[in-house]
C-alpha positions as CSV (number, residue, x, y, z in Angstrom):
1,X,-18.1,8.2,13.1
2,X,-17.5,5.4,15.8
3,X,-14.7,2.6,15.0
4,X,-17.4,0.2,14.6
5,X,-19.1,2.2,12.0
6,X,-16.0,3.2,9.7
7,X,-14.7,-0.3,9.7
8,X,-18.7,-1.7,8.6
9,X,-18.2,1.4,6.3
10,X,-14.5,0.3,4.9
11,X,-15.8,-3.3,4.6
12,X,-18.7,-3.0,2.7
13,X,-16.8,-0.4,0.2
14,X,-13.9,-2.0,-0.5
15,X,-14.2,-3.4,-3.6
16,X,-15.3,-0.2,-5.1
17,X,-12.1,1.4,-2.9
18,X,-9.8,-0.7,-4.3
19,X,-11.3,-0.5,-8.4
20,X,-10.8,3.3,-7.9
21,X,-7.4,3.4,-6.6
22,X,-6.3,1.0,-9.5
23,X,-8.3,3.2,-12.2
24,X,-6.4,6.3,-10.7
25,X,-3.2,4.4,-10.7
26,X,-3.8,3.4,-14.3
27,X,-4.9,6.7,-15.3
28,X,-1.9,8.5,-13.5
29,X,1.0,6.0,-13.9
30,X,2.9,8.6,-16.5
31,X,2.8,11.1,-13.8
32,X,3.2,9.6,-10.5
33,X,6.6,8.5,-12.7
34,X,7.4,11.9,-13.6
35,X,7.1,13.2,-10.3
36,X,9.3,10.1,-8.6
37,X,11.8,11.0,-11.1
38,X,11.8,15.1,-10.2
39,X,11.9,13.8,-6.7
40,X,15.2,12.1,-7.3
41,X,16.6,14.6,-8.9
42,X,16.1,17.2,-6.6
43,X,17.2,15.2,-3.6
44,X,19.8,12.5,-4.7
45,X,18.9,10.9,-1.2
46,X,15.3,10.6,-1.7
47,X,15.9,7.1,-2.4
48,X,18.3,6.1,0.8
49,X,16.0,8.1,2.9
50,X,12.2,6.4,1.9
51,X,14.6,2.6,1.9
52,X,15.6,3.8,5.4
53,X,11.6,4.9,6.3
54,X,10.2,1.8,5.2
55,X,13.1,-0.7,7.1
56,X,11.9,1.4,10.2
57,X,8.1,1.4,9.3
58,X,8.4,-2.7,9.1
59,X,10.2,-3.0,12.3
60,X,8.2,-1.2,14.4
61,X,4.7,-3.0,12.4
62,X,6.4,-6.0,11.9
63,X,4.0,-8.6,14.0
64,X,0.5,-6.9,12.7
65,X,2.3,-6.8,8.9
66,X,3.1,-10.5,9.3
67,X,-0.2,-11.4,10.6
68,X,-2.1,-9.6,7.7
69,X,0.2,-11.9,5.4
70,X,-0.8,-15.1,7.3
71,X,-4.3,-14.3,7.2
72,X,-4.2,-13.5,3.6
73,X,-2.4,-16.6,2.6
74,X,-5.1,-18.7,4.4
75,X,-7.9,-17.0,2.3
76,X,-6.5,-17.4,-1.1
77,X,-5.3,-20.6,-2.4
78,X,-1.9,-21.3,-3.8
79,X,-1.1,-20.4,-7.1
80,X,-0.8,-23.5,-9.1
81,X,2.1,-24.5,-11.0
C-alpha cells in the first residue's frame, strides 16, 4: 500500500480506530493492570528503565511531538472555566 494510500486509509478510519482502542482499553483495564504489576515485580527496574525510554523517545521526537500539540491546541477550543 503506497504512503498516500494508508494515510487516506488511517484518516478516513480513525474514529472507528480510536472507539475500538478505547472499548479494548475499557474491556481490558483489570488485566493490562495485572500484567504492569507482574512486570514490576519481576523486574524492580522496569519502572526506571521505560522513565528512562520515554525521556529518550521525547528528545529525540521532541520538535514533531511539539508540533502535534500546537496543531492540536489550534483545532480544539479552550476548555472553559
Amino acid at each position: 500500500m503506497s504512503d498516500l494510500k494508508k494515510r487516506e486509509y488511517y484518516l478516513t478510519n480513525k474514529d472507528k480506530r480510536l472507539a475500538y482502542q478505547k472499548q479494548y482499553y475499557v474491556n481490558n483495564k483489570e488485566r493490562i493492570k495485572r500484567r504492569r504489576e507482574l512486570r514490576r515485580e519481576a523486574d524492580p527496574e522496569w519502572g526506571k528503565k521505560q522513565q528512562e525510554y520515554n525521556k529518550v523517545y521525547y528528545r529525540k521526537n521532541r520538535e514533531r511531538i511539539m508540533a502535534q500539540r500546537k496543531e492540536k491546541a489550534v483545532k480544539e477550543p479552550p476548555l472553559a472555566d
